[in-house]
C-alpha positions in Angstrom: 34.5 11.6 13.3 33.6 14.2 15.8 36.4 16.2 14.6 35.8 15.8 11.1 32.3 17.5 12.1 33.5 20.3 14.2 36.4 21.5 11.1 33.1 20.9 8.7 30.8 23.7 11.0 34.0 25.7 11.3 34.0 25.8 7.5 30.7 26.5 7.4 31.4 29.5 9.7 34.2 31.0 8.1 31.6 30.9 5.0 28.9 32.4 6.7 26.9 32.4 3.3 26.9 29.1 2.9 23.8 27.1 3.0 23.8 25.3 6.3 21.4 22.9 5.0 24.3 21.2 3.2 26.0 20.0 6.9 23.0 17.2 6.9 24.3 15.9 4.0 27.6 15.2 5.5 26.7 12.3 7.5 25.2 10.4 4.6 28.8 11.5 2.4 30.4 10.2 5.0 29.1 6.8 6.1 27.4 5.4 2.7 29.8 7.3 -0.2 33.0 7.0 1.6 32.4 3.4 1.9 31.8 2.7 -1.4 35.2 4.5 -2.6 36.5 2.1 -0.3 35.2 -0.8 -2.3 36.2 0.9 -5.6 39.9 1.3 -4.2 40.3 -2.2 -3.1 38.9 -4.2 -5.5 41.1 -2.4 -8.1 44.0 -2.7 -6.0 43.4 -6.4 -6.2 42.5 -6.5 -10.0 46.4 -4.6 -10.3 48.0 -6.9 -7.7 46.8 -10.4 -9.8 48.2 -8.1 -13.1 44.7 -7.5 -14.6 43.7 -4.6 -16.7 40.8 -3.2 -16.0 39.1 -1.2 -18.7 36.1 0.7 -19.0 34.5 -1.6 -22.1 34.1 -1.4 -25.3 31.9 0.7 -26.5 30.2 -1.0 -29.8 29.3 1.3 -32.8 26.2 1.0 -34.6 25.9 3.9 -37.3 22.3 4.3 -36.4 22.2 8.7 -36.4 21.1 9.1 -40.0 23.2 11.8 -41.8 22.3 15.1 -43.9 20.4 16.7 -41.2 
């Protein structure tokens, strides 16, 4: 982790013109969005494994946008 900070500031060097402000974010990307991509990888890798398909729905269509506008 310490690493992945220290090439993050060394980024942030190179492109001195970046808003530093961003670094703070990196601790939250790291411990709460990371871990979440996590979940997302491994419960799909299961859903594949037990030779389900996972789909993003159906989306129902209800005509309700009236016409000759």
């Amino acid at each position: 982790l310490a690493v992945d900070y220290l090439t993050c500031v060394l980024a942030f060097i190179l492109e001195w013109k970046e808003d530093w402000k961003l670094l703070v974010w990196l601790f939250w990307q790291r411990l709460l969005y990371r871990q979440v991509m996590y979940y997302i990888a491994a419960k799909s890798l299961f859903a594949a494994l037990r030779g389900r398909s996972v789909a993003w729905g159906k989306v129902e269509r209800k005509a309700t946008i009236p016409m000759g506008r």
